[in-house]
C-alpha positions in Angstrom: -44.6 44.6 -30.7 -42.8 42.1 -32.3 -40.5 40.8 -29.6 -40.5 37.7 -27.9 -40.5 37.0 -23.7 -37.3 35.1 -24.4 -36.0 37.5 -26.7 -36.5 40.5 -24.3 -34.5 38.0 -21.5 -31.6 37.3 -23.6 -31.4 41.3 -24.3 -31.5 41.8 -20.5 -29.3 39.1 -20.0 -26.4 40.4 -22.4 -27.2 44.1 -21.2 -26.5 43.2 -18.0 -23.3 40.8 -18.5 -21.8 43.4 -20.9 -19.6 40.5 -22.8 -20.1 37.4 -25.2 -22.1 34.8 -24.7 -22.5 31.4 -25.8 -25.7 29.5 -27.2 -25.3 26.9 -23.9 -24.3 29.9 -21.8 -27.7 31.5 -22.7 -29.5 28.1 -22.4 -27.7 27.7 -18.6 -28.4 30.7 -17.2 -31.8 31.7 -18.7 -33.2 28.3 -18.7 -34.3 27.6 -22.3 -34.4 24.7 -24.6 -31.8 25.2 -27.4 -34.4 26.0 -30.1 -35.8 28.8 -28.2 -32.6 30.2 -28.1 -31.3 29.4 -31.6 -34.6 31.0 -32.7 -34.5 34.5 -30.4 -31.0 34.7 -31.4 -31.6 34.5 -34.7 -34.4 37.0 -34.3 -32.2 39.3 -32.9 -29.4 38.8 -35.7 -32.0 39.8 -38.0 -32.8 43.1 -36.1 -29.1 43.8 -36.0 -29.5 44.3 -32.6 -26.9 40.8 -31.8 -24.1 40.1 -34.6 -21.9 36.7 -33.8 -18.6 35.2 -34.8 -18.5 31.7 -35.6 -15.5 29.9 -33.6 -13.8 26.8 -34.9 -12.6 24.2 -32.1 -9.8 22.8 -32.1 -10.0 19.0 -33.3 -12.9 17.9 -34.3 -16.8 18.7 -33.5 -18.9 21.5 -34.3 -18.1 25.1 -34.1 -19.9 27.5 -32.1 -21.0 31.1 -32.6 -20.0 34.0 -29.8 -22.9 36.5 -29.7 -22.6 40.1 -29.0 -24.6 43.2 -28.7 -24.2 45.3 -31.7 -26.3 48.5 -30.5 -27.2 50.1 -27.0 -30.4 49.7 -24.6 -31.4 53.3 -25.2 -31.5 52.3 -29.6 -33.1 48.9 -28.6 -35.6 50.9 -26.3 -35.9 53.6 -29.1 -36.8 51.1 -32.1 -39.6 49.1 -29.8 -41.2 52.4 -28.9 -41.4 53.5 -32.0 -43.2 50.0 -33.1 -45.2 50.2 -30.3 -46.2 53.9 -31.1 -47.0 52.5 -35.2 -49.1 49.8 -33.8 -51.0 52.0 -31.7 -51.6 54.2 -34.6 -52.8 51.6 -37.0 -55.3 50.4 -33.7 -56.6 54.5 -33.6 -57.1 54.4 -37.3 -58.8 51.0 -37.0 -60.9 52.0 -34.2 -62.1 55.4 -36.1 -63.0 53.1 -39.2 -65.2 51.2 -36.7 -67.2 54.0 -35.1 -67.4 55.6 -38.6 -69.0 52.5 -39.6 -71.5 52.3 -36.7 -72.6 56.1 -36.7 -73.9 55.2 -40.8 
């Protein structure tokens, strides 16, 4: 499976809050450094699992993105299974390679 811990708490963390959140929001209440979260978050993008909208402030400084959940726990939920499920078939296949070899 190709999810992080920190990943997996940022999804539990925005399925349970049910709104937007903020990069320092997510590093607050979860704890994390701000590369961990830049990084899961961009993980998560990628998945198209967590879209954002960048928002300007007003004067100067940097802007800041507003994440939200794009899909629902039960397609989040569905998509890792069926990972999970691939990798344990690539394992079987591995595994019958291996006692194939051995029984030669």
């Amino acid at each position: 499976m190709k999810i992080s811990e920190k990943e997996l708490k940022i999804l539990k963390y925005m399925l349970k809050t049910k709104k937007q959140v903020t990069s320092k929001e997510l590093e607050t209440k979860l704890k994390l450094r701000q590369p961990e979260v830049s990084k899961a978050m961009k993980n998560l993008c990628n998945r198209e699992w967590v879209a954002y909208k960048k928002i300007k402030k007003e004067g100067k400084g940097r802007p800041y993105y507003l994440y939200f959940l794009k899909v629902s726990k039960d397609d989040i939920i569905r998509e890792l299974r069926k990972e999970i499920e691939e990798e344990i078939k690539q394992l079987n296949e591995k595994m019958k390679k291996i006692e194939k070899m051995l029984e030669e």
